[in-house]
NUMITI-810557 format. One record per residue (C-alpha): x, y, z; residue number from 1. Coordinates in steps of 0.05 Angstrom, whole numbers. Example, Ala and Ser with C-alpha at 12.3 -4.5 7.8 and 13.67 -1.06 7.14 Angstrom:
2
{{246,-90,156},1}
{{273,-21,143},2}
This chain:
66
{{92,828,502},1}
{{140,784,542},2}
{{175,725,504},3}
{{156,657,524},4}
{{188,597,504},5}
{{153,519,490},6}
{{153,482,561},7}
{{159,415,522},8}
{{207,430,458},9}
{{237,495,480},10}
{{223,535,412},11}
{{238,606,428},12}
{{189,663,420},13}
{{128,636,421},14}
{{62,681,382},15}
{{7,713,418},16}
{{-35,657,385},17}
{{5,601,427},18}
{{4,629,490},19}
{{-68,646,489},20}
{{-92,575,469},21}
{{-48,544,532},22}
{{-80,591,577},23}
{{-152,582,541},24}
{{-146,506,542},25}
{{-98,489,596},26}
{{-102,538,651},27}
{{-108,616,648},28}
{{-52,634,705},29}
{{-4,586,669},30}
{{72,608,665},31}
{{93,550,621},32}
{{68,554,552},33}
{{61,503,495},34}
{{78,516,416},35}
{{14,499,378},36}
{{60,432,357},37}
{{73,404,430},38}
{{10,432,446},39}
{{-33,389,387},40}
{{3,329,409},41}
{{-9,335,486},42}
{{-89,348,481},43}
{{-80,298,427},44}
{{-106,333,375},45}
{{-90,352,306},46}
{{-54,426,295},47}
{{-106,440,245},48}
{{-163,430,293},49}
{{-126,477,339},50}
{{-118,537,284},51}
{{-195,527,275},52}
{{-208,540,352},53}
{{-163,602,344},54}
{{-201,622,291},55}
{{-266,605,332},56}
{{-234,639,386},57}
{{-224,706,351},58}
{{-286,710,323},59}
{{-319,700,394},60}
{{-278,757,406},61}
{{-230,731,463},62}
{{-173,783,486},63}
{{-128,728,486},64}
{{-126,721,403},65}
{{-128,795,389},66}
């Protein structure tokens, strides 16, 4: 898998989970990518809520989370 890097912070190498969720929640042709930090705090949400919809997410069985 390609290595994407946080939009807003810059933290390097980003997880599968992290890109997934921008494209799930923000747009799914996206080419900049949030860490689930930057991410939490633009949707204004917690980081814990977002885990859960991963988890959610999975067990839906989404391609993006696999």
């Amino acid at each position: 898998m390609k290595e994407f890097s946080c939009y807003v912070c810059g933290k390097a190498a980003l997880t599968r989970n992290e890109v997934g969720l921008t494209k799930k929640l923000i747009n799914p042709k996206a080419v900049n990518f949030y860490c689930i930090d930057c991410l939490a705090e633009y949707l204004e949400v917690t980081t814990e809520e977002l885990e859960t919809k991963i988890e959610e997410f999975k067990d839906e069985g989404c391609t993006l989370f696999k």
